[in-house]
Backbone as CSV, one residue per row, in Angstrom:
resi,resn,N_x,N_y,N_z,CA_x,CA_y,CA_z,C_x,C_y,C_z
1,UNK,-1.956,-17.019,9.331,-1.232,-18.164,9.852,-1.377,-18.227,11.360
2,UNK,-0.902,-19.716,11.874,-1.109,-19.725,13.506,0.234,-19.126,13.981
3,UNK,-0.226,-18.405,15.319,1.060,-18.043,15.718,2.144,-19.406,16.598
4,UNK,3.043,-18.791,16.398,4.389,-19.785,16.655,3.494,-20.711,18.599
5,UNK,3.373,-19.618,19.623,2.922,-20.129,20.253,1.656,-21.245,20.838
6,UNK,1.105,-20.967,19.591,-0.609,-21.199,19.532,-0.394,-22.991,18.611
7,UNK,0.957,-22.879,18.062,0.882,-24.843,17.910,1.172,-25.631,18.349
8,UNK,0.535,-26.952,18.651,0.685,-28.159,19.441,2.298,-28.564,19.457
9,UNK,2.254,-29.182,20.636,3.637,-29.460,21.283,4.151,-30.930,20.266
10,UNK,2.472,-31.697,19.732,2.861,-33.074,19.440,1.347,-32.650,18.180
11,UNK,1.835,-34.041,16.960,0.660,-33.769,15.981,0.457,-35.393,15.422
12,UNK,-0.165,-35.833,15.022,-0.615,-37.168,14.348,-0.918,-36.079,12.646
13,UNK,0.065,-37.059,11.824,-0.114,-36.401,11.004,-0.522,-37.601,9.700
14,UNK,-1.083,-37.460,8.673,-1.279,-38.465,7.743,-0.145,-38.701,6.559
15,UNK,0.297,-37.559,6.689,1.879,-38.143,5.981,2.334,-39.255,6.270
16,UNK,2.546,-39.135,7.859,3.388,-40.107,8.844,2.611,-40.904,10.003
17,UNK,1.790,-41.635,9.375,1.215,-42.301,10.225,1.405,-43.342,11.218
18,UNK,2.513,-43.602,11.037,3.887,-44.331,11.836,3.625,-44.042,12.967
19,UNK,4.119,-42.644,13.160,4.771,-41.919,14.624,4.127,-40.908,15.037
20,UNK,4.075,-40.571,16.075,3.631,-38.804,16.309,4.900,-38.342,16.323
21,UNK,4.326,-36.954,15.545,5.499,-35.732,15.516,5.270,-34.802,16.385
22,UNK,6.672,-34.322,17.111,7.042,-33.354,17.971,7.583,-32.103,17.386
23,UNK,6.631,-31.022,18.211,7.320,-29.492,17.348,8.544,-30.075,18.307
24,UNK,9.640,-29.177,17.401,10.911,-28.939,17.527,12.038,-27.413,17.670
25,UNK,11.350,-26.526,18.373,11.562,-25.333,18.491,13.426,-24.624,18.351
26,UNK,13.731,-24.828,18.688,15.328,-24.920,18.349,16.555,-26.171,18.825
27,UNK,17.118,-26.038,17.771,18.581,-26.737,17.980,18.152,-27.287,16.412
28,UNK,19.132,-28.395,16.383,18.555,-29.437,15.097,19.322,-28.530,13.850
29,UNK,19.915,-29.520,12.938,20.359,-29.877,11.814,19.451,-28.838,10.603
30,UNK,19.932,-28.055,9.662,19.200,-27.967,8.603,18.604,-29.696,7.812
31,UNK,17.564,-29.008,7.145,16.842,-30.608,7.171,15.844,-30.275,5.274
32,UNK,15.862,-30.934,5.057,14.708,-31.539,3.587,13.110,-31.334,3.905
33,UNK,12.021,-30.853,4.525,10.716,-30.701,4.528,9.987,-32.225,3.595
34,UNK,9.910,-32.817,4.394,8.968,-34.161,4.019,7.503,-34.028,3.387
35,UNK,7.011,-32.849,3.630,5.797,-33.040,2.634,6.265,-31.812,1.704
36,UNK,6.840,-30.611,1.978,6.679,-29.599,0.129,8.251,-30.286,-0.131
37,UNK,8.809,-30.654,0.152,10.106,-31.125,-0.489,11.035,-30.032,-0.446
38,UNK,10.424,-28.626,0.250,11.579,-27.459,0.422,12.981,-27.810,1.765
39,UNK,13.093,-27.053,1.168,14.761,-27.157,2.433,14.171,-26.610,3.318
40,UNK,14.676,-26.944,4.301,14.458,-25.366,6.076,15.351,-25.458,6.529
41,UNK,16.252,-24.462,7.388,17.014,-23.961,8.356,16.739,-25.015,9.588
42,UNK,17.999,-24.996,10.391,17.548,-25.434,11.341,16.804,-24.407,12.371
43,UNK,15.620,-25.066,13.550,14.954,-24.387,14.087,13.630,-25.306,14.093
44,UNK,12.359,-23.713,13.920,11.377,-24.647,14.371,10.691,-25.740,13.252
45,UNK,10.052,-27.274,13.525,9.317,-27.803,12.366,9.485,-28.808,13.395
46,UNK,8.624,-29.663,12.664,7.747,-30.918,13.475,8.611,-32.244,12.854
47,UNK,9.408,-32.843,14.079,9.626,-34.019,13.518,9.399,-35.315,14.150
48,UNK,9.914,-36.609,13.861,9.718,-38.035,14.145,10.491,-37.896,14.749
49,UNK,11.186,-38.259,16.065,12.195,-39.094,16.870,12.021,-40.935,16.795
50,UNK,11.443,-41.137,15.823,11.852,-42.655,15.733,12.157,-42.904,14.427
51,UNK,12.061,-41.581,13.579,12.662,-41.819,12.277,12.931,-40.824,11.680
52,UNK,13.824,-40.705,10.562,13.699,-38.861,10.043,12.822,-38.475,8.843
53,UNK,12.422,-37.909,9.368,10.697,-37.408,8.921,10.825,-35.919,9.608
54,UNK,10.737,-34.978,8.778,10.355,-33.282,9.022,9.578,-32.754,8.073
55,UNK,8.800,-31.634,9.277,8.327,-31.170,8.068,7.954,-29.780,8.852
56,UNK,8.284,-28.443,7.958,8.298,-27.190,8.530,6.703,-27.205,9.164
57,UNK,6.647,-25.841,9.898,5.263,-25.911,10.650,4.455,-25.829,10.114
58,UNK,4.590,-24.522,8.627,3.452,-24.326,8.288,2.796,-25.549,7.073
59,UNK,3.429,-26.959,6.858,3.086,-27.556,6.279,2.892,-29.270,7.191
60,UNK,2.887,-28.775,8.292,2.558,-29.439,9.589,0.776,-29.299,9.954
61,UNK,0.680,-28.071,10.236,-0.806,-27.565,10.323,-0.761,-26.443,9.814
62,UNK,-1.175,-26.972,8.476,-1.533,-25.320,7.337,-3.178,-25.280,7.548
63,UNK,-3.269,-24.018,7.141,-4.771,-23.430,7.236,-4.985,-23.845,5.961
64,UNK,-6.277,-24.596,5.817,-7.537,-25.544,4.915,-7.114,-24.964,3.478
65,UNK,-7.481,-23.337,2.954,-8.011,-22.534,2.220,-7.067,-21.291,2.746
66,UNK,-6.640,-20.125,1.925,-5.926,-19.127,1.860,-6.190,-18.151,0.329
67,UNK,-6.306,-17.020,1.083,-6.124,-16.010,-0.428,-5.095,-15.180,0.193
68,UNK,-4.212,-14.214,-1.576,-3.543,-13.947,-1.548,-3.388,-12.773,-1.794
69,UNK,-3.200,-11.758,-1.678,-3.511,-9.886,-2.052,-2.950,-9.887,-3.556
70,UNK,-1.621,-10.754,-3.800,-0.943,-10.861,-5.242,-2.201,-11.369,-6.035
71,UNK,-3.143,-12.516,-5.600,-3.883,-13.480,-6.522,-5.135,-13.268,-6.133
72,UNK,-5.613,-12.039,-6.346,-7.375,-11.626,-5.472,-8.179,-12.470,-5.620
73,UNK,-8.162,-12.507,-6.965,-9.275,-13.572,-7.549,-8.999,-15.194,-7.277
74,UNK,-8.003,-15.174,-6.301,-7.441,-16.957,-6.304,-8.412,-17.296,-5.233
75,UNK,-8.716,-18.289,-4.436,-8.913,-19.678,-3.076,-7.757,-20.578,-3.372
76,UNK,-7.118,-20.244,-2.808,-5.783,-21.890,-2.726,-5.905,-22.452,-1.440
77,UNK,-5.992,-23.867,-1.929,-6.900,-25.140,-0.847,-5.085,-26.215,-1.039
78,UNK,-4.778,-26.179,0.291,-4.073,-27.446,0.377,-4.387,-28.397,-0.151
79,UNK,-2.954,-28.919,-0.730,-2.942,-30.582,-1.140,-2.044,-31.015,-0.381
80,UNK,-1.746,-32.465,-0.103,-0.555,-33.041,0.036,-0.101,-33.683,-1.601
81,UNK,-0.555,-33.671,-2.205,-0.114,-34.016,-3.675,-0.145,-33.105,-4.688
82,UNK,0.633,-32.556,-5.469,0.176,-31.687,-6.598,-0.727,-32.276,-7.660
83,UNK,-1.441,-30.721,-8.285,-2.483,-31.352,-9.295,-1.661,-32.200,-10.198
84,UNK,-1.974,-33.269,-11.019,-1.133,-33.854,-11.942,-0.520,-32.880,-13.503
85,UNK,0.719,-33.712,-13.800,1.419,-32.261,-14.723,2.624,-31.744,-14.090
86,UNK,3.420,-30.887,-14.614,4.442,-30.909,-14.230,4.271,-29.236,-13.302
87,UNK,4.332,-29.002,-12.562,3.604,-27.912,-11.735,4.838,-26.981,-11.012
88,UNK,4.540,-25.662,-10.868,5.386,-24.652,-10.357,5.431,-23.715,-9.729
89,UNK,5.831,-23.107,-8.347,5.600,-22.230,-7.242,5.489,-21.092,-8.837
90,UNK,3.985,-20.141,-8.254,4.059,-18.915,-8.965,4.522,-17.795,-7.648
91,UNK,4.969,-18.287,-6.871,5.819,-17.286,-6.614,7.341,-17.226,-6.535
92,UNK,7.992,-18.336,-6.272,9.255,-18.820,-7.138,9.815,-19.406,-7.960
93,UNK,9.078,-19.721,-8.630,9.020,-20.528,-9.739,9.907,-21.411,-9.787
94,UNK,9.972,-22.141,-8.761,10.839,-23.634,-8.286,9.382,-24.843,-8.663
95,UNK,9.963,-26.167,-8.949,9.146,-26.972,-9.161,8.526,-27.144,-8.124
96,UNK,7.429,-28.033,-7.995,6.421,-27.866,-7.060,6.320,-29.696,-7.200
97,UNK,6.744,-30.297,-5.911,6.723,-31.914,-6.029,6.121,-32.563,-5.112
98,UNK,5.673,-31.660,-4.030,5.156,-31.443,-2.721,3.745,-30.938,-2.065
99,UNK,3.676,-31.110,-0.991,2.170,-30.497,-0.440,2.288,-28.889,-1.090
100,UNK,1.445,-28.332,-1.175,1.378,-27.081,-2.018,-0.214,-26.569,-2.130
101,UNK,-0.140,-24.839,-2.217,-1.401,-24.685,-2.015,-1.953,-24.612,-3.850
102,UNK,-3.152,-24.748,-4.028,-3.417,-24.903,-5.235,-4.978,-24.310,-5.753
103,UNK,-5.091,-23.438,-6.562,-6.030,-23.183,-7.097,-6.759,-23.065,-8.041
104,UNK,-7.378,-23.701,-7.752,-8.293,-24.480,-9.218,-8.759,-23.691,-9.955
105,UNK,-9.426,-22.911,-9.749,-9.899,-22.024,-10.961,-8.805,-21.382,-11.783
106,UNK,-7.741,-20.859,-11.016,-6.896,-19.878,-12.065,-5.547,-21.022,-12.178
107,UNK,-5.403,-22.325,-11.604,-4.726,-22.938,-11.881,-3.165,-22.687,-11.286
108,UNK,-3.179,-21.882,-10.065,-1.849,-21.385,-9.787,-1.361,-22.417,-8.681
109,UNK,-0.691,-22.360,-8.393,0.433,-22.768,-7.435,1.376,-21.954,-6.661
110,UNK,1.119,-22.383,-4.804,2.316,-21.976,-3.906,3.001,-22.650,-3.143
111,UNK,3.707,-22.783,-3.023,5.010,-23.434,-1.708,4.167,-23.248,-0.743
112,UNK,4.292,-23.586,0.329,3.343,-23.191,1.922,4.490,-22.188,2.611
113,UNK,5.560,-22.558,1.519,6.317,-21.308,3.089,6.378,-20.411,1.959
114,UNK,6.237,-20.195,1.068,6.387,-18.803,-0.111,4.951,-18.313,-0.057
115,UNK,3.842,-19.231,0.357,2.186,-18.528,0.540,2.325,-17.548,1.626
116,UNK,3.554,-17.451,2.681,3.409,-17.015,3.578,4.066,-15.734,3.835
117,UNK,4.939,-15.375,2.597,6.172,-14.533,2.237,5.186,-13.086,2.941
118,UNK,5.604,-12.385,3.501,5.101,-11.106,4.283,4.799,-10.372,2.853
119,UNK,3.616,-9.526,3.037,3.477,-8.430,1.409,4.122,-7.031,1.356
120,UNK,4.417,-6.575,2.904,4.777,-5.380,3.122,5.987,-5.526,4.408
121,UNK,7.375,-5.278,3.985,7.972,-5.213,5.104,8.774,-3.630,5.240
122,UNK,8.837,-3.283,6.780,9.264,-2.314,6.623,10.549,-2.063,7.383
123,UNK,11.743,-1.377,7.154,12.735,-1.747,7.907,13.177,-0.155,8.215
124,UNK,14.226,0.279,9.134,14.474,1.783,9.640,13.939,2.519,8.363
125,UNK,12.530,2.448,8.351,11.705,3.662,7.201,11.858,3.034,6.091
126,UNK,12.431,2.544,5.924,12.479,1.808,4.586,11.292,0.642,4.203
127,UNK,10.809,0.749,3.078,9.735,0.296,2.551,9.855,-0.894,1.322
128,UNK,9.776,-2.064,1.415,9.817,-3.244,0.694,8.716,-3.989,0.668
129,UNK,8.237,-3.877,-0.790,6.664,-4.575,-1.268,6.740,-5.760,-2.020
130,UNK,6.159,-6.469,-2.623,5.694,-7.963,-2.611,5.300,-7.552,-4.075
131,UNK,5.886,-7.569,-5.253,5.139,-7.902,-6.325,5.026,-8.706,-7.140
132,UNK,3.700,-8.690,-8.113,4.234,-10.393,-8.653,5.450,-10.477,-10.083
133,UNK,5.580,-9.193,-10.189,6.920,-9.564,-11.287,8.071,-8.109,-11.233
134,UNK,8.846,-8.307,-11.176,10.172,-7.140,-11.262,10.035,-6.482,-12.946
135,UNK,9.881,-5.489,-12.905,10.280,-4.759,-14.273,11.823,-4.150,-14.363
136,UNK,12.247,-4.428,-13.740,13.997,-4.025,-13.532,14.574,-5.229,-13.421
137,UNK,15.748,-5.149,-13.538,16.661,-5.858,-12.987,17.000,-6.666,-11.171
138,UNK,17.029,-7.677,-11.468,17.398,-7.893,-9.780,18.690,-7.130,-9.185
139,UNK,18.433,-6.422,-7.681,19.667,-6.360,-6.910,20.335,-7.379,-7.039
140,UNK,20.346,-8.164,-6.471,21.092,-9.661,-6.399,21.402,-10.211,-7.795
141,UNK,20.638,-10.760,-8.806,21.618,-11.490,-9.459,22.034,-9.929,-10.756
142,UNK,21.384,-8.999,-10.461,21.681,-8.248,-11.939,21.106,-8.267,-13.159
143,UNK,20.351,-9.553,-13.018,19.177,-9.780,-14.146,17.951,-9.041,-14.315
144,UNK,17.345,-9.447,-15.256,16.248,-9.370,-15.679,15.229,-10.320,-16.398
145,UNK,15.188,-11.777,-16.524,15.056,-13.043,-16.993,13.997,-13.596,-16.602
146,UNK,14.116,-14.872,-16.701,13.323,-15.446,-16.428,12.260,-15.320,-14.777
147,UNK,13.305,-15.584,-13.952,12.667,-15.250,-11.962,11.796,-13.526,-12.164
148,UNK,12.334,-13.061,-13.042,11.116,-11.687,-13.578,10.163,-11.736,-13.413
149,UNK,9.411,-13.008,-13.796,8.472,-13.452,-14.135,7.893,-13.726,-13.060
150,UNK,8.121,-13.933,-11.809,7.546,-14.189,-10.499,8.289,-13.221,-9.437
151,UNK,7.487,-13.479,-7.997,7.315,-12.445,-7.239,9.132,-11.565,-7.219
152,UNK,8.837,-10.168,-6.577,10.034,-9.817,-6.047,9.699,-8.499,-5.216
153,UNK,10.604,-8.217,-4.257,10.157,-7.489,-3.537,10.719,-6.057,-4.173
154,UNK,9.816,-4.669,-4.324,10.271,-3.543,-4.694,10.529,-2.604,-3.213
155,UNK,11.867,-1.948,-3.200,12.139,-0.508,-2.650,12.556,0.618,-3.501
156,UNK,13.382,1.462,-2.808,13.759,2.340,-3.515,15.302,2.863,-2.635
157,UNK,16.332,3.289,-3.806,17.459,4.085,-2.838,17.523,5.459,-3.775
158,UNK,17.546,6.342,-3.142,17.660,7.487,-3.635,17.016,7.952,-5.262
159,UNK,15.499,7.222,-4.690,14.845,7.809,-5.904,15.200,6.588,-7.160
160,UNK,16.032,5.664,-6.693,16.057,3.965,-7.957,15.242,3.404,-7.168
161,UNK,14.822,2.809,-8.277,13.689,1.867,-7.897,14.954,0.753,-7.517
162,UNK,14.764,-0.417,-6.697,15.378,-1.807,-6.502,14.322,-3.020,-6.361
163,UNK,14.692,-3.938,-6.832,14.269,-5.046,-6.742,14.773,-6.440,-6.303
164,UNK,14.219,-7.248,-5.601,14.621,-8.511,-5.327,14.062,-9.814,-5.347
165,UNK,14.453,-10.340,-6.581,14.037,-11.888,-6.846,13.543,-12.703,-5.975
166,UNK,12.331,-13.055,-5.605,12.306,-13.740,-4.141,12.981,-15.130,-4.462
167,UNK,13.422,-15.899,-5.583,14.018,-16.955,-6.194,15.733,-17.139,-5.848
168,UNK,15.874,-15.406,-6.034,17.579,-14.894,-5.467,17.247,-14.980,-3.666
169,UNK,16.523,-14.498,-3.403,16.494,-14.346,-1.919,16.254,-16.093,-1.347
170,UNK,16.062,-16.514,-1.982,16.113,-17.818,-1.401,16.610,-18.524,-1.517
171,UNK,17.913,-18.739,-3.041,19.686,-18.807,-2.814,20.414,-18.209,-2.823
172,UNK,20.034,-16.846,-2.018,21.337,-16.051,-1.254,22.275,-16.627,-0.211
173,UNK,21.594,-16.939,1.081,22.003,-17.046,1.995,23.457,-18.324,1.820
174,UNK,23.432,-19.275,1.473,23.994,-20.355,1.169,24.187,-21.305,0.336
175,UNK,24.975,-22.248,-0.485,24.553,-23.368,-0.828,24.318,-24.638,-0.628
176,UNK,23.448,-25.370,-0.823,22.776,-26.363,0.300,22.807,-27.205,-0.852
177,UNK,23.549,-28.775,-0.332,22.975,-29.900,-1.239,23.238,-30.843,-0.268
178,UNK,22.394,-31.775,-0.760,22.418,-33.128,0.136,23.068,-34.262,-0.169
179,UNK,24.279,-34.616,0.419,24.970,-35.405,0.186,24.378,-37.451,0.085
180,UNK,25.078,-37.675,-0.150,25.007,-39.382,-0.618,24.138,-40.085,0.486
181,UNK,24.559,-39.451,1.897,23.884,-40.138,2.959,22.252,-39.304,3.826
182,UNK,22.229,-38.526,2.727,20.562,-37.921,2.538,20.890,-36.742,3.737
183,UNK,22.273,-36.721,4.300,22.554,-34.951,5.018,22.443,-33.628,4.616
184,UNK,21.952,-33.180,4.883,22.078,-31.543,4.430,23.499,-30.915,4.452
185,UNK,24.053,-30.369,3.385,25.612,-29.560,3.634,25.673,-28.199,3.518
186,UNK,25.779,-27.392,4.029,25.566,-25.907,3.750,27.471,-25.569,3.405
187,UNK,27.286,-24.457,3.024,28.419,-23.872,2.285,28.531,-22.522,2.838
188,UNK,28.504,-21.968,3.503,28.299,-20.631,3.891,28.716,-19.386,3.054
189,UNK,28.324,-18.666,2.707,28.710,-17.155,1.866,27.790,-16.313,2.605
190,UNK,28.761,-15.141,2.140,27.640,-13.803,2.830,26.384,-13.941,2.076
191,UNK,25.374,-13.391,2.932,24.015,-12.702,2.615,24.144,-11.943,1.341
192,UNK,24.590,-11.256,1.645,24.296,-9.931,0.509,25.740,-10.355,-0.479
193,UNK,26.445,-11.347,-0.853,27.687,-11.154,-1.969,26.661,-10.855,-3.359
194,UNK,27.584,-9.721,-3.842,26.662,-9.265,-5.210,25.508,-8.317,-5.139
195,UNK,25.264,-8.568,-3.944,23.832,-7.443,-3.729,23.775,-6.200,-4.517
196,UNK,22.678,-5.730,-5.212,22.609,-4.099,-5.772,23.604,-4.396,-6.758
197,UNK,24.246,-4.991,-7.641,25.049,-5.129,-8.727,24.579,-3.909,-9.711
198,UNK,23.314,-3.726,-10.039,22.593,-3.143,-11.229,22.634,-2.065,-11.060
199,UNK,22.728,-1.108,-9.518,22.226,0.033,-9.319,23.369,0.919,-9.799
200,UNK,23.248,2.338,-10.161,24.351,3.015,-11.065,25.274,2.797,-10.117
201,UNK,26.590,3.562,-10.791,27.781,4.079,-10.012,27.545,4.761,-9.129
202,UNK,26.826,5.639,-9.799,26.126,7.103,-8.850,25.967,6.675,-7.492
203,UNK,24.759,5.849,-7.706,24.145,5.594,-6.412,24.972,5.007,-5.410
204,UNK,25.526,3.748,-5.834,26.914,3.057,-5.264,27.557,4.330,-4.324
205,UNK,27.808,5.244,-5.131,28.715,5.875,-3.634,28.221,6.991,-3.010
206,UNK,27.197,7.587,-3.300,26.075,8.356,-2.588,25.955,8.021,-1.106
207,UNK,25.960,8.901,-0.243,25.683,8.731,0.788,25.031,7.843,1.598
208,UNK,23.871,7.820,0.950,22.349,6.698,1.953,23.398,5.327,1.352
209,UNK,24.287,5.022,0.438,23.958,3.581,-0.342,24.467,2.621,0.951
210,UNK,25.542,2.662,1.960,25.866,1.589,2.790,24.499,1.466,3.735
211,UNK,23.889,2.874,4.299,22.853,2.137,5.154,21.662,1.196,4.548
212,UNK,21.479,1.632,3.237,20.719,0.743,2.272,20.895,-0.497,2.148
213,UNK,22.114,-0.768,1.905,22.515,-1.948,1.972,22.869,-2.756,3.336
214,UNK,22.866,-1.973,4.506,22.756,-2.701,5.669,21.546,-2.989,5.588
215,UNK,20.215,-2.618,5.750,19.099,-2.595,5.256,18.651,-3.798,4.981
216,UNK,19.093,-3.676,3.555,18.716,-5.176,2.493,19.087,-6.227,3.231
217,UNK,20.285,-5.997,4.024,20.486,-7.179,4.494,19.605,-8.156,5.987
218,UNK,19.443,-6.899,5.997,18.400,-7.086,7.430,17.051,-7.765,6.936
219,UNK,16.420,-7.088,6.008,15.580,-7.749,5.222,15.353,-8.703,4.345
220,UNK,16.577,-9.223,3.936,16.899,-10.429,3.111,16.924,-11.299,4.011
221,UNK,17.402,-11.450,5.406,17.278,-12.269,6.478,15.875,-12.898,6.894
222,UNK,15.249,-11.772,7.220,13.919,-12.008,7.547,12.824,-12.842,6.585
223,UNK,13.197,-12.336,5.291,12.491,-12.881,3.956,13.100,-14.583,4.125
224,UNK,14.387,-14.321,4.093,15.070,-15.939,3.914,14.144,-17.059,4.699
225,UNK,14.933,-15.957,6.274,13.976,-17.434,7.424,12.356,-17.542,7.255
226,UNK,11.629,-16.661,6.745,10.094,-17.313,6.106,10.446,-17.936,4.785
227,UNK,10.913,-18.222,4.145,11.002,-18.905,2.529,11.193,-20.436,3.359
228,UNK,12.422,-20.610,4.392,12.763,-21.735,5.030,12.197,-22.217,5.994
229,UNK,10.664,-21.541,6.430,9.683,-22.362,7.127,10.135,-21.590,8.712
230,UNK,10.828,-20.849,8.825,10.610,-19.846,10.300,9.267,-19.496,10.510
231,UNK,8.549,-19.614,10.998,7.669,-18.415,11.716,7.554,-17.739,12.147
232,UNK,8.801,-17.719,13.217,9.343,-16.934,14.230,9.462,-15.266,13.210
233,UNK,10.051,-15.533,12.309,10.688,-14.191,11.289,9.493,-13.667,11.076
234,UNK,8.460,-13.657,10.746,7.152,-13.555,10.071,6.441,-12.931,11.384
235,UNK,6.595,-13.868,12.463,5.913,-12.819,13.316,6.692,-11.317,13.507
236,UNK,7.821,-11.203,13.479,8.625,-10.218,13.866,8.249,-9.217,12.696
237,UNK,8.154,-9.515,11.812,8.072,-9.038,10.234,6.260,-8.119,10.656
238,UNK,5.487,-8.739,11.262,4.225,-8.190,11.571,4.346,-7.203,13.284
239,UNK,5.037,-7.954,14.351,4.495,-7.329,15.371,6.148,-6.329,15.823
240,UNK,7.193,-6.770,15.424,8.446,-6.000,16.149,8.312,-4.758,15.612
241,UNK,10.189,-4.095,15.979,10.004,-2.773,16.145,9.684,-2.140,15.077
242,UNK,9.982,-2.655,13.905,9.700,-2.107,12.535,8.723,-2.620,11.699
243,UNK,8.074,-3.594,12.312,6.878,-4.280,11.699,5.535,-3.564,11.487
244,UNK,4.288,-4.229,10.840,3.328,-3.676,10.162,2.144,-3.241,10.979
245,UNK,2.165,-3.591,12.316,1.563,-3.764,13.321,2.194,-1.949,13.558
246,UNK,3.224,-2.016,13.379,4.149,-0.715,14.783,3.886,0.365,13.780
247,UNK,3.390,0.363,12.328,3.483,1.161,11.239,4.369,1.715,10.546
């Protein structure tokens, strides 16, 4: 991906051929993403000042073509339209109504901000990987179901394996619906309510389990603001103090 600094201040885009769009680096309203139809945080994404029109960065100026370490054998080539059919992020398995990356041969589908989900994050030593399906139960919802079936990130606390729905991680943070007059409403709840539900008793009161769970939370953050079109998180996720860059 481009880095946060390295994109244009202003873009002519064919979505919106109306207006030029202005990056929008902070302040601003949580908002609807005009071409994948995902939600974003407020922050950075490219919008209209003569009309409301947004759209996160990386579906502003996405890169042409992308492969994926989950999908070796994939090429996913931007659309602004999905293939026809009723179509679905294989990595969150949210509908797909929007620009989206797409690959023809194996027929898969990604969000542009879930193509971008980090594969390896690492937090005070702690180690959280990118896979494409949970064989456990989620931390977060306690399941094992259907979101199974697509990505989730694996760690470990004291020798348990843990897992996290990237589907849960991306209605953790809040609930978001858009009211009558096309506003965004957030609802606020903690990050982590419910977190680790599944993991024994045992572990629950074991020593490591609160820094673990400070942890998760640190990392559920970071995951969130890339699901919601941050970049900013993603770089941090690669170059800060605990990032993949620092080892």
């Amino acid at each position: 991906m481009r880095l946060f600094e390295d994109l244009p201040p202003a873009i002519s885009h064919p979505a919106h051929t109306a207006h030029e769009l202005k990056l929008v680096t902070t302040g601003g309203a949580p908002f609807r993403c005009d071409g994948c139809m995902q939600l974003g945080d407020d922050g950075p994404r490219y919008s209209c000042e003569a009309c409301s029109f947004d759209l996160h960065t990386c579906c502003a100026v996405p890169t042409a073509t992308l492969q994926h370490a989950l999908f070796k054998k994939c090429t996913f080539t931007f659309h602004h339209e999905p293939p026809s059919g009723g179509r679905h992020c294989d990595a969150c398995g949210d509908d797909v109504v929007g620009f989206v990356y797409h690959c023809h041969k194996s027929g898969l589908d990604l969000h542009p901000s879930c193509a971008q989900l980090p594969e390896r994050h690492v937090q005070d030593g702690q180690v959280f990987e990118l896979r494409k399906e949970a064989s456990r139960p989620c931390r977060f919802c306690g399941k094992n179901g259907y979101r199974s079936e697509f990505w989730a990130y694996r760690s470990y606390c004291d020798g348990e394996v843990s897992y996290l729905h990237v589907a849960c991680l991306k209605g953790a943070p809040r609930t978001r619906k858009v009211s009558s007059g096309g506003q965004i409403v957030l609802a606020e709840a903690p990050i982590i309510d419910g977190v680790l539900l599944s993991l024994p008793a045992s572990t629950r009161r074991s020593r490591g389990f609160d820094r673990f769970r400070k942890i998760v939370g640190v990392v559920a953050s970071v995951i969130i603001a890339v699901i919601f079109g941050n970049p900013m998180a993603l770089i941090a996720t690669v170059a800060g103090p605990s990032g993949l860059l620092r080892g």
